[in-house]
PDB file of N, H, CA, C and O in Angstrom:
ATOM      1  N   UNK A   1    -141.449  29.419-188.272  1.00  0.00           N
ATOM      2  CA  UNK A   1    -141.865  28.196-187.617  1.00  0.00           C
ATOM      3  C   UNK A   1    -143.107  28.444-186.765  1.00  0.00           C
ATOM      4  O   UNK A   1    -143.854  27.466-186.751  1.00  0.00           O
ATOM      5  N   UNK A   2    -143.524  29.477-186.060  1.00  0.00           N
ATOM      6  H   UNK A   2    -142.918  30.271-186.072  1.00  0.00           H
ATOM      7  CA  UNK A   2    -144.529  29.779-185.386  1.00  0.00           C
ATOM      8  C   UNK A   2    -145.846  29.779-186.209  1.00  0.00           C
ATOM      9  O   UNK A   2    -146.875  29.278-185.757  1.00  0.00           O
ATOM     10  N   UNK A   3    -145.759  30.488-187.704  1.00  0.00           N
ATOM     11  H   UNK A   3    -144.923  30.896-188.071  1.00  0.00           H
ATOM     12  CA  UNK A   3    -146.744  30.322-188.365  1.00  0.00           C
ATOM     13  C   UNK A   3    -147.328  28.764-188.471  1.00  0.00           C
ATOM     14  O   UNK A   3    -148.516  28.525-188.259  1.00  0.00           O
ATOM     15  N   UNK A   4    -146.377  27.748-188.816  1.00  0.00           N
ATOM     16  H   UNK A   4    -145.411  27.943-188.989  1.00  0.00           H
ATOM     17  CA  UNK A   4    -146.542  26.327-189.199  1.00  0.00           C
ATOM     18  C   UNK A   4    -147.441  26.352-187.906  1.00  0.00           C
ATOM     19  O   UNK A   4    -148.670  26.359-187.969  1.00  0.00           O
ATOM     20  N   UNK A   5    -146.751  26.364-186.766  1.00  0.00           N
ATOM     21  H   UNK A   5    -145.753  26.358-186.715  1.00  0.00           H
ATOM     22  CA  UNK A   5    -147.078  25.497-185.385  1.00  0.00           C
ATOM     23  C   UNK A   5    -148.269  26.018-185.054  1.00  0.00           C
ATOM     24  O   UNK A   5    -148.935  25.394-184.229  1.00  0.00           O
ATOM     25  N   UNK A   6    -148.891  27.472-185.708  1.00  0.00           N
ATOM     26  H   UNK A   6    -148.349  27.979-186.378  1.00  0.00           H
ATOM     27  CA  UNK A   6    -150.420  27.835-185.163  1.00  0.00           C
ATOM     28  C   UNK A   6    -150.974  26.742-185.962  1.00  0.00           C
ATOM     29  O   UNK A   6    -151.377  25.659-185.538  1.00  0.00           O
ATOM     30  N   UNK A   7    -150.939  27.220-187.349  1.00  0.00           N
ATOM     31  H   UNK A   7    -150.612  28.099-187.693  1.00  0.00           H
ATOM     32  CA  UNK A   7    -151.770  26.515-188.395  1.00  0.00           C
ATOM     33  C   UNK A   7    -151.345  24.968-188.033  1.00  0.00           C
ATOM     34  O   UNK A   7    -151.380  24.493-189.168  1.00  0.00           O
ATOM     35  N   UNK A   8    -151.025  24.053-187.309  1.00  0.00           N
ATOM     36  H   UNK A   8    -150.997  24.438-186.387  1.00  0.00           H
ATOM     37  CA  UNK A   8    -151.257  22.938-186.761  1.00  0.00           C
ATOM     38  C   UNK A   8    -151.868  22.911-185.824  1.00  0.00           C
ATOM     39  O   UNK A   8    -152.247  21.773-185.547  1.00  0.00           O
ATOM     40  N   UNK A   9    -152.187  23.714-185.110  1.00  0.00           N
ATOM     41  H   UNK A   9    -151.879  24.639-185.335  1.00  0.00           H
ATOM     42  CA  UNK A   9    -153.124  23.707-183.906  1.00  0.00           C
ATOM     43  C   UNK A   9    -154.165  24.120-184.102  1.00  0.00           C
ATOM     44  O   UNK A   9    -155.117  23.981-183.334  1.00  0.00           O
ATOM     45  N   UNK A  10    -154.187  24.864-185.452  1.00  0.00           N
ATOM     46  H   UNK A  10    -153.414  24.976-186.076  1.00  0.00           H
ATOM     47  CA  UNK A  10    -155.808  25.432-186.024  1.00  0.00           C
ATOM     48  C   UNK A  10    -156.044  24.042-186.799  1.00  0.00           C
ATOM     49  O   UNK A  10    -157.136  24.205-187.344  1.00  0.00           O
ATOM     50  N   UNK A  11    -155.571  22.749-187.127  1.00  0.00           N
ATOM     51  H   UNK A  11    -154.684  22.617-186.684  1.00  0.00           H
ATOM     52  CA  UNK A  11    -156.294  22.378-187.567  1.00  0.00           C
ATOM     53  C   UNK A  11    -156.428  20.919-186.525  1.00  0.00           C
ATOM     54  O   UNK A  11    -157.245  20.020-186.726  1.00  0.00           O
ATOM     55  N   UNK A  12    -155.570  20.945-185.561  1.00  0.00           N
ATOM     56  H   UNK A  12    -154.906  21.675-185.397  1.00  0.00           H
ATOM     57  CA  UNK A  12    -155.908  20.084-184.414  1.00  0.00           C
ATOM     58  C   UNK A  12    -157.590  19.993-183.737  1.00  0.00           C
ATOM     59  O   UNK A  12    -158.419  19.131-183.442  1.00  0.00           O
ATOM     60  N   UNK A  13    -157.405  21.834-183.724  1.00  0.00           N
ATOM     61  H   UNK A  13    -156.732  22.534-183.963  1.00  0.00           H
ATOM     62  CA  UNK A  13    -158.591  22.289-182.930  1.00  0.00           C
ATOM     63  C   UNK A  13    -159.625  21.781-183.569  1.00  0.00           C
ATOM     64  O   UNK A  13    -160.573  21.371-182.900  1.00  0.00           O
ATOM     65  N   UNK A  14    -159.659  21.690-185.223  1.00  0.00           N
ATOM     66  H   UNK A  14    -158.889  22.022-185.766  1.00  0.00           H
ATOM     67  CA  UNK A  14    -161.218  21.697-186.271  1.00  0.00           C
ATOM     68  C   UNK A  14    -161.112  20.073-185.689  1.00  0.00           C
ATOM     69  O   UNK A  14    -162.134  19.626-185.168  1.00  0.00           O
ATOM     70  N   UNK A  15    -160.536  19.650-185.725  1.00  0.00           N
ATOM     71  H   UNK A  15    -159.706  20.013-186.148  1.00  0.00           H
ATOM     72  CA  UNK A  15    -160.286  18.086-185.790  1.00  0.00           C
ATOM     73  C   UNK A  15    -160.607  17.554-183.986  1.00  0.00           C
ATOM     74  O   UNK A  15    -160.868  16.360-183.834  1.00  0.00           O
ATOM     75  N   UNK A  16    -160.577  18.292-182.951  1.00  0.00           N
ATOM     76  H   UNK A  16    -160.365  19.261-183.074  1.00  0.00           H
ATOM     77  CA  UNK A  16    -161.038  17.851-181.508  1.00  0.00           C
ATOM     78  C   UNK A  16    -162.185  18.069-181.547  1.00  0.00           C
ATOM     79  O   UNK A  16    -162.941  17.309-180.942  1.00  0.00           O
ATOM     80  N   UNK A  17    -162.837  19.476-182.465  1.00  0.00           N
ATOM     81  H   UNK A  17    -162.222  20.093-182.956  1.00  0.00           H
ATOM     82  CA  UNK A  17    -163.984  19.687-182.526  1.00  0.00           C
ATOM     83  C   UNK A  17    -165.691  18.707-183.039  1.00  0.00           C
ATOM     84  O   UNK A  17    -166.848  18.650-182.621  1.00  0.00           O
ATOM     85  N   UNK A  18    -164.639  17.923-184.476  1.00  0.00           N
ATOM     86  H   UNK A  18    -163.700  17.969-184.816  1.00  0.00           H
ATOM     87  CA  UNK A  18    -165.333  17.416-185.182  1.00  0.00           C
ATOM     88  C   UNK A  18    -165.545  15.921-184.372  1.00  0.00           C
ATOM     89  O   UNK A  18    -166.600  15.293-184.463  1.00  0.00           O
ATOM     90  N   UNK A  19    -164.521  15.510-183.667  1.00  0.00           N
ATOM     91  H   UNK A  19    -163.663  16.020-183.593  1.00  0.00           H
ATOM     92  CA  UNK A  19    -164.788  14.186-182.886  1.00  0.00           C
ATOM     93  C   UNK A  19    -165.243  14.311-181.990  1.00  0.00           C
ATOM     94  O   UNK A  19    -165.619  13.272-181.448  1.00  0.00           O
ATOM     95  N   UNK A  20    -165.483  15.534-181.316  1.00  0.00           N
ATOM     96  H   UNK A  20    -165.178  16.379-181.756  1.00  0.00           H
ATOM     97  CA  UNK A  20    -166.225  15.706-179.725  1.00  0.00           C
ATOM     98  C   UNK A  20    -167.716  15.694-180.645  1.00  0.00           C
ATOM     99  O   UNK A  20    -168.274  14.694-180.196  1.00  0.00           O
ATOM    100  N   UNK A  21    -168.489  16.193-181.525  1.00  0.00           N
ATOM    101  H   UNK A  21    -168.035  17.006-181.890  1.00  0.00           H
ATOM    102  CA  UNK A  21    -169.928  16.195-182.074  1.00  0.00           C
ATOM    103  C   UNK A  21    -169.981  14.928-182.995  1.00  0.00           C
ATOM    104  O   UNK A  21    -171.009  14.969-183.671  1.00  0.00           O
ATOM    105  N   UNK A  22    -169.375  14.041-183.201  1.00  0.00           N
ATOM    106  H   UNK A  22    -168.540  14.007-182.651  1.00  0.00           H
ATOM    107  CA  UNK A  22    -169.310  12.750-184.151  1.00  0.00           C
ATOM    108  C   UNK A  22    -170.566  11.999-183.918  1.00  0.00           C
ATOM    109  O   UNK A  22    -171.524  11.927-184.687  1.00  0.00           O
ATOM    110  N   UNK A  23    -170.384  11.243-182.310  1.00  0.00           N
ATOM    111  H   UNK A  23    -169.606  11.303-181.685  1.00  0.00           H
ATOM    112  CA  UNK A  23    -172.178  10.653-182.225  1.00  0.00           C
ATOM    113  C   UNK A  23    -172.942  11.577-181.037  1.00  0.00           C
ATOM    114  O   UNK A  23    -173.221  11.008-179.982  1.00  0.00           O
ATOM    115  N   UNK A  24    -173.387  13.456-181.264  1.00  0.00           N
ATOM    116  H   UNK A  24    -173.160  13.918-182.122  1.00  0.00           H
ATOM    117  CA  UNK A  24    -174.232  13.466-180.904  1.00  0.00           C
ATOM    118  C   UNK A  24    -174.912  14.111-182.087  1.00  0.00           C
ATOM    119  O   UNK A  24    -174.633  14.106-183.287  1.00  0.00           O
ATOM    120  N   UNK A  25    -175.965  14.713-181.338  1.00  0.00           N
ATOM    121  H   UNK A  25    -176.191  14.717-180.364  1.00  0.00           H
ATOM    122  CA  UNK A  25    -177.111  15.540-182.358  1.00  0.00           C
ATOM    123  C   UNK A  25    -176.964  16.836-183.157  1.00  0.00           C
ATOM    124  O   UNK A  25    -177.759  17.398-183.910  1.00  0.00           O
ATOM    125  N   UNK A  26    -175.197  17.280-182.619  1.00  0.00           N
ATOM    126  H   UNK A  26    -174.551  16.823-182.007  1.00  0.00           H
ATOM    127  CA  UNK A  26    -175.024  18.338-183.451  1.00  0.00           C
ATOM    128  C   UNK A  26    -174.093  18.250-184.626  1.00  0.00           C
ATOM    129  O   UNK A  26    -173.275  17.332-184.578  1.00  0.00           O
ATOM    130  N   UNK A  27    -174.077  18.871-185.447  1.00  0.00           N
ATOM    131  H   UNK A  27    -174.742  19.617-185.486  1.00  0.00           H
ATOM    132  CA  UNK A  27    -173.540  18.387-186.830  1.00  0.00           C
ATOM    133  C   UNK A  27    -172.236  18.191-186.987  1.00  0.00           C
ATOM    134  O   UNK A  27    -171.786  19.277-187.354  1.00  0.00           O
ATOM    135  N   UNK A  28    -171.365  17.398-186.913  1.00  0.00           N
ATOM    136  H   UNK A  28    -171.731  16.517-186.616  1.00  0.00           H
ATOM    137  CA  UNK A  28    -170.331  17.211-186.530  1.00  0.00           C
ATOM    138  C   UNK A  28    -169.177  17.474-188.207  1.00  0.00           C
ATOM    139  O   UNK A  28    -168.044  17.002-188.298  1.00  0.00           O
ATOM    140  N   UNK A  29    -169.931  18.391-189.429  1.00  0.00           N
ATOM    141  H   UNK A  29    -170.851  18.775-189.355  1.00  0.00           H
ATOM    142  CA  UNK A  29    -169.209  18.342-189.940  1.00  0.00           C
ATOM    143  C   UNK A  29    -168.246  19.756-190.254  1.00  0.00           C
ATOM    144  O   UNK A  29    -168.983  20.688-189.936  1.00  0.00           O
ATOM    145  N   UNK A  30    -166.766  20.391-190.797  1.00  0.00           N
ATOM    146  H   UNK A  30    -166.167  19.633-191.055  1.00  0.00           H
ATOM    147  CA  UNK A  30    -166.816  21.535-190.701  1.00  0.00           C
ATOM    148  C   UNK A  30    -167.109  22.067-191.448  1.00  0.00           C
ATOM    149  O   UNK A  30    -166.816  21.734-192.597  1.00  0.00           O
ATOM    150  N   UNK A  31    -167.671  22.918-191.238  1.00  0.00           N
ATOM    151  H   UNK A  31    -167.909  23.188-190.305  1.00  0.00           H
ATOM    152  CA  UNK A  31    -168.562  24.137-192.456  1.00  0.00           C
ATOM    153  C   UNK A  31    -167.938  24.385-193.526  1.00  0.00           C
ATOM    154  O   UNK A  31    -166.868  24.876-193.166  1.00  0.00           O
ATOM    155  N   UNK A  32    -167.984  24.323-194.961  1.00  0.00           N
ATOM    156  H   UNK A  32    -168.853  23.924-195.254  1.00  0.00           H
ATOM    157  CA  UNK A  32    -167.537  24.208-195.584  1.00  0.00           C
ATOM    158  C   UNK A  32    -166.697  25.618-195.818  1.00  0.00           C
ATOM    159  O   UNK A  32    -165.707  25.647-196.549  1.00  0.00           O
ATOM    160  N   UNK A  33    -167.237  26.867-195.068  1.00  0.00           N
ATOM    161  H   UNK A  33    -168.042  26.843-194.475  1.00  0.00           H
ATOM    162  CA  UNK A  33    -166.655  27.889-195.532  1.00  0.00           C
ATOM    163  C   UNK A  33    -165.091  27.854-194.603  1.00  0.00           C
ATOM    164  O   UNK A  33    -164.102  28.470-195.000  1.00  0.00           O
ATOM    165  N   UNK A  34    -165.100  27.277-193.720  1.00  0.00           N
ATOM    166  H   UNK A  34    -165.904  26.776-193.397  1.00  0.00           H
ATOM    167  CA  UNK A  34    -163.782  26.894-193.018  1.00  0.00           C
ATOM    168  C   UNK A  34    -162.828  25.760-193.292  1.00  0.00           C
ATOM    169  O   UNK A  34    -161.684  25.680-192.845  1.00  0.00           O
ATOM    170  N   UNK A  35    -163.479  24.821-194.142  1.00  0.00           N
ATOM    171  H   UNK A  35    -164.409  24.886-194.505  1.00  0.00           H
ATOM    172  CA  UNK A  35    -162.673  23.994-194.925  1.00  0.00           C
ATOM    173  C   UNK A  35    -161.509  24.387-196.050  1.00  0.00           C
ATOM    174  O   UNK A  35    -160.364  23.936-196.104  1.00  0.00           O
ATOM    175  N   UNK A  36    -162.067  25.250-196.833  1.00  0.00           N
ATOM    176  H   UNK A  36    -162.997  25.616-196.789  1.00  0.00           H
ATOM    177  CA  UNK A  36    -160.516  25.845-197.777  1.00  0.00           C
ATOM    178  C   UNK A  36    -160.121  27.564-197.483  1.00  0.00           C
ATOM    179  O   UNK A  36    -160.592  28.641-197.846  1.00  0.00           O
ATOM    180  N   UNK A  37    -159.425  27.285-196.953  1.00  0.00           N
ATOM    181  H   UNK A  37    -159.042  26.410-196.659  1.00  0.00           H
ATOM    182  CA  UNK A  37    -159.046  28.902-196.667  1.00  0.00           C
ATOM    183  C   UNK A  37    -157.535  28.663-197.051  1.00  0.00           C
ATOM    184  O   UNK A  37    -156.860  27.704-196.678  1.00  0.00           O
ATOM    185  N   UNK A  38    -157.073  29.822-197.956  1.00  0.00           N
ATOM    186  H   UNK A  38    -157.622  30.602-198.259  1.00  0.00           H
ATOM    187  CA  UNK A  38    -155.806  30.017-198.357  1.00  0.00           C
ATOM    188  C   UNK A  38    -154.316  29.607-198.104  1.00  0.00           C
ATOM    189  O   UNK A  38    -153.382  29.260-198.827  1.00  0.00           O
ATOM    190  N   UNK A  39    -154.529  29.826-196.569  1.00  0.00           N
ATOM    191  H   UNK A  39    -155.287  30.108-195.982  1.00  0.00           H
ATOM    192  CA  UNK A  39    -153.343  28.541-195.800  1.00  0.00           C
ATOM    193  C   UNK A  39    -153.520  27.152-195.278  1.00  0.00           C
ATOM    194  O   UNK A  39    -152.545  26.450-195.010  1.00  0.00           O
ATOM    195  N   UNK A  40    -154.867  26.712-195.116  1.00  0.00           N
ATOM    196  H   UNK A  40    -155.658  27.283-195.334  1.00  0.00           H
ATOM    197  CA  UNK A  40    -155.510  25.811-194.522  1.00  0.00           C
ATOM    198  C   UNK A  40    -156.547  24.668-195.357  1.00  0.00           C
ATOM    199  O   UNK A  40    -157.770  24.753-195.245  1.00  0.00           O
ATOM    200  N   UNK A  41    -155.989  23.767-196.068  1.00  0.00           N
ATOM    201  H   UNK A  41    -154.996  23.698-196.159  1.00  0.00           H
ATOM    202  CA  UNK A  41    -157.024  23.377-196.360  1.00  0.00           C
ATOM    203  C   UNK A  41    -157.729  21.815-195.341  1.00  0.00           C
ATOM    204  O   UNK A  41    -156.953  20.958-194.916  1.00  0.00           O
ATOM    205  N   UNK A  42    -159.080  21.742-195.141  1.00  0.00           N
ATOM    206  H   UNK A  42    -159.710  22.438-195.485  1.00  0.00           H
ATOM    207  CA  UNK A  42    -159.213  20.556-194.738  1.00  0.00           C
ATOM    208  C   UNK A  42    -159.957  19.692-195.548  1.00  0.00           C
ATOM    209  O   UNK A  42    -160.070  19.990-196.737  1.00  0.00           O
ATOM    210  N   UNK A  43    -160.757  18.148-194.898  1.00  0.00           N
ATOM    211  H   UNK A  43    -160.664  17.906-193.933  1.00  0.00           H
ATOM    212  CA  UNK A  43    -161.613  17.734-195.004  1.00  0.00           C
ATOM    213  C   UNK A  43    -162.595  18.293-194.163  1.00  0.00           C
ATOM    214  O   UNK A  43    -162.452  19.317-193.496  1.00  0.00           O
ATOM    215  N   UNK A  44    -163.796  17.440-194.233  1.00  0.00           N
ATOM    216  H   UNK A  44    -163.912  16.608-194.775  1.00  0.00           H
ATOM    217  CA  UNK A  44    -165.170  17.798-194.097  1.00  0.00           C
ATOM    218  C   UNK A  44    -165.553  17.386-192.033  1.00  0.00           C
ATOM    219  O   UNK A  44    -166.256  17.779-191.103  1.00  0.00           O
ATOM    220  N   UNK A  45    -164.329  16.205-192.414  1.00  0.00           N
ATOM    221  H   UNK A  45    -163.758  15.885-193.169  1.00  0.00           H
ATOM    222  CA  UNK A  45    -164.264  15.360-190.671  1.00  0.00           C
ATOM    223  C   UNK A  45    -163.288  15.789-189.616  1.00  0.00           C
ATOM    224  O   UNK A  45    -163.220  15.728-188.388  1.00  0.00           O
ATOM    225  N   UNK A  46    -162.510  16.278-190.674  1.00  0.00           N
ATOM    226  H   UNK A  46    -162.565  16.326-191.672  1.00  0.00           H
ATOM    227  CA  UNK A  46    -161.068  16.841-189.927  1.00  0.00           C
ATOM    228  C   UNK A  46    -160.257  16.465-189.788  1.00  0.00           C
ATOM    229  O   UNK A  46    -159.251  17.153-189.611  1.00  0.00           O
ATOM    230  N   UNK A  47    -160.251  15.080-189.791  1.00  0.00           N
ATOM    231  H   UNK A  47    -161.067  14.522-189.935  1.00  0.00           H
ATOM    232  CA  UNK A  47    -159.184  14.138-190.159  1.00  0.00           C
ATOM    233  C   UNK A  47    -157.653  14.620-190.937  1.00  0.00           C
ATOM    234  O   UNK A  47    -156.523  14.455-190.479  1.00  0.00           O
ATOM    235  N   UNK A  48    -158.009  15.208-192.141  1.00  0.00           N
ATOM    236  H   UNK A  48    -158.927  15.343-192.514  1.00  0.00           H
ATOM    237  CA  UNK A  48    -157.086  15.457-192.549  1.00  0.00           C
ATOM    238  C   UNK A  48    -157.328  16.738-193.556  1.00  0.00           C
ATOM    239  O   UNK A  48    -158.310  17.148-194.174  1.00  0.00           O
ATOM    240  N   UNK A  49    -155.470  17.329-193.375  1.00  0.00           N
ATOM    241  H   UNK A  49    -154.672  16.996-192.873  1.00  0.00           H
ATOM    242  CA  UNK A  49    -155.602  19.077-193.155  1.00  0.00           C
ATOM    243  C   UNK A  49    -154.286  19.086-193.551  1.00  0.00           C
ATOM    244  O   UNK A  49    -153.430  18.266-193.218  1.00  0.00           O
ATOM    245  N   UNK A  50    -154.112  20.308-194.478  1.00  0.00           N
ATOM    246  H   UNK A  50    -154.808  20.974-194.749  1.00  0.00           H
ATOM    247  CA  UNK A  50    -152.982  20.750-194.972  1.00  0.00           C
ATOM    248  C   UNK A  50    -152.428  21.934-195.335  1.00  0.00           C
ATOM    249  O   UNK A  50    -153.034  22.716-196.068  1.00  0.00           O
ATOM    250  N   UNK A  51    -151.130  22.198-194.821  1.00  0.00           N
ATOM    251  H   UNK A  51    -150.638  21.563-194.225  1.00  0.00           H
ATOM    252  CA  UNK A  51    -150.829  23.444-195.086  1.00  0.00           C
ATOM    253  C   UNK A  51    -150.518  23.822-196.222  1.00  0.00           C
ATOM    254  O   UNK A  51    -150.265  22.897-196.994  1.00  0.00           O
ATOM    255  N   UNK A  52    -150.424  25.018-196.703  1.00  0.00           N
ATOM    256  H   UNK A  52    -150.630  25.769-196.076  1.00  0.00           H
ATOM    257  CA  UNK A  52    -150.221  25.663-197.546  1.00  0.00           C
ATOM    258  C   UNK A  52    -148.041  24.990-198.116  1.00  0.00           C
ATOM    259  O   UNK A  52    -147.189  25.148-197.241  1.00  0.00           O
ATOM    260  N   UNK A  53    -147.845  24.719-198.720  1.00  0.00           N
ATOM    261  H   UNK A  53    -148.537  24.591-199.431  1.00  0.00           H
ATOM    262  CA  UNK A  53    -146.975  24.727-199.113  1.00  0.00           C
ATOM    263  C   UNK A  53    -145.722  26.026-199.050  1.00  0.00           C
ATOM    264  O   UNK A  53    -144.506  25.933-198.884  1.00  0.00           O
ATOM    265  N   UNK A  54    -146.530  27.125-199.242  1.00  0.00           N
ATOM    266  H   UNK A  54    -147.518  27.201-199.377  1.00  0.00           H
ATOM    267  CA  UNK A  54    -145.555  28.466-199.108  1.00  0.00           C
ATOM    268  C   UNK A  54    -144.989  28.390-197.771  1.00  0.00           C
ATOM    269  O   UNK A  54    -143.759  28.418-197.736  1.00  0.00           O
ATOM    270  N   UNK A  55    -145.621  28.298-196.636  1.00  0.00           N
ATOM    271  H   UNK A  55    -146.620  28.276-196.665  1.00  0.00           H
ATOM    272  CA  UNK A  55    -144.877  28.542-195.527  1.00  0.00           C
ATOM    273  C   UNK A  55    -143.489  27.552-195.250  1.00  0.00           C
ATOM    274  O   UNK A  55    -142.490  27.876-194.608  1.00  0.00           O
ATOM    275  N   UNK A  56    -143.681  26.604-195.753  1.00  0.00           N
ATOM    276  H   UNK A  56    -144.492  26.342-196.275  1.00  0.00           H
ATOM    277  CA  UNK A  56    -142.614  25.827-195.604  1.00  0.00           C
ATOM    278  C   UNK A  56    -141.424  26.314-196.230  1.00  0.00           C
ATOM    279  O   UNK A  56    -140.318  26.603-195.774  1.00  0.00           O
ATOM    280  N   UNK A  57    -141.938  26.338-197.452  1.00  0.00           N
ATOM    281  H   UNK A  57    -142.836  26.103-197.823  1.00  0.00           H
ATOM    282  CA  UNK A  57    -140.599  26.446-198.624  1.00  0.00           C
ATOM    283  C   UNK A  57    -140.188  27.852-197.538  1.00  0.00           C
ATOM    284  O   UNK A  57    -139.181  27.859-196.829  1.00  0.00           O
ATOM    285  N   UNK A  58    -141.215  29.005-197.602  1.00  0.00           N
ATOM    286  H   UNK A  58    -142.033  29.000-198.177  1.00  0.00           H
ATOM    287  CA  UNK A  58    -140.184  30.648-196.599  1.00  0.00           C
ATOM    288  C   UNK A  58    -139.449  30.266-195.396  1.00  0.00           C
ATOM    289  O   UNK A  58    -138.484  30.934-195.022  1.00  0.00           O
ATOM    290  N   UNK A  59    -139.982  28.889-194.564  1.00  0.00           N
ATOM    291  H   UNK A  59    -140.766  28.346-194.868  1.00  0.00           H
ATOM    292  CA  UNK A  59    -139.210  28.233-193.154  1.00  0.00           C
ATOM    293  C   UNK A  59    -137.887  28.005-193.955  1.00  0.00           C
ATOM    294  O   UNK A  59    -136.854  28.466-193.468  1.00  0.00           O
ATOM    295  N   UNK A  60    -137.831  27.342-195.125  1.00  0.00           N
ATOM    296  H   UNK A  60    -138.670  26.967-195.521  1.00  0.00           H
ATOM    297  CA  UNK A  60    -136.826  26.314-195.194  1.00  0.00           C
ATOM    298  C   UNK A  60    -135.680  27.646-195.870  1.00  0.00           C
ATOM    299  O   UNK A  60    -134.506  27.523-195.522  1.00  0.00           O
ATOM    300  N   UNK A  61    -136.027  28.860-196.797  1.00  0.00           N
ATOM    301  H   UNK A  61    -136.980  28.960-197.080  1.00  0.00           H
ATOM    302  CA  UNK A  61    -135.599  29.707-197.349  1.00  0.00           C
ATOM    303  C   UNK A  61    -134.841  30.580-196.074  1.00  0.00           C
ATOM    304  O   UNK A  61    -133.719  31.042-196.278  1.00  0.00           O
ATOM    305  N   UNK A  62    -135.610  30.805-194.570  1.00  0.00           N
ATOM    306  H   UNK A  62    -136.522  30.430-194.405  1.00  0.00           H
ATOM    307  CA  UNK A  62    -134.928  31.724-193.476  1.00  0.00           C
ATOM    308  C   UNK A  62    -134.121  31.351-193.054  1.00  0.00           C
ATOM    309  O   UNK A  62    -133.129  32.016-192.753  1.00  0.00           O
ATOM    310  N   UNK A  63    -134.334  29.564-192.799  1.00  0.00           N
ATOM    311  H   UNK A  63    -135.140  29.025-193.044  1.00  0.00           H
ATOM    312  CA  UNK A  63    -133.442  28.761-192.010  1.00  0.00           C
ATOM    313  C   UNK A  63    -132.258  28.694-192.974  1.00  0.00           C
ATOM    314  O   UNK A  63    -131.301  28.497-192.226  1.00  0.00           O
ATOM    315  N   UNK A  64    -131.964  28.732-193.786  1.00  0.00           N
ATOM    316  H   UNK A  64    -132.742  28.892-194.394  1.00  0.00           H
ATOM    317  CA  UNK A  64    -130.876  28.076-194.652  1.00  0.00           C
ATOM    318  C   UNK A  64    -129.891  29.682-195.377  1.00  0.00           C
ATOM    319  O   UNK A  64    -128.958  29.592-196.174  1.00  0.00           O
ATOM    320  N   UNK A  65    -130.387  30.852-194.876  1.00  0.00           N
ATOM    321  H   UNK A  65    -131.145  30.925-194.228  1.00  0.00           H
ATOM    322  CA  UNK A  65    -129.865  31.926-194.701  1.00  0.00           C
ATOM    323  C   UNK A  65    -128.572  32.150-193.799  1.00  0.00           C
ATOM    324  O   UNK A  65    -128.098  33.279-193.670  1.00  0.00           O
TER     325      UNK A  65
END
């Protein structure tokens, strides 16, 4: 569960980031090389972000042990 709850706050963070630069002069979009990363995928605005599917199914596999 800790893994989930970072990787929601890693993509909170891309997503406070991208609306704090929205209307000024710096580029408010995320770099594309931080957009798909293996556990993380996003959009471009930040809006919307998704985890990897594996971590869940291993949450739901520990818990049910």
């Amino acid at each position: 569960m800790m893994n989930i709850c970072r990787l929601r706050y890693y993509g909170e963070k891309w997503l406070r980031w991208a609306r704090k630069n929205k209307h000024t002069g710096n580029n408010s979009h995320i770099p594309e090389r931080h957009q798909h990363k293996q556990v993380l995928r996003q959009c471009a605005h930040g809006e919307l972000y998704e985890i990897n599917q594996i971590f869940y199914d291993e949450y739901a596999r520990l818990t049910n042990v």
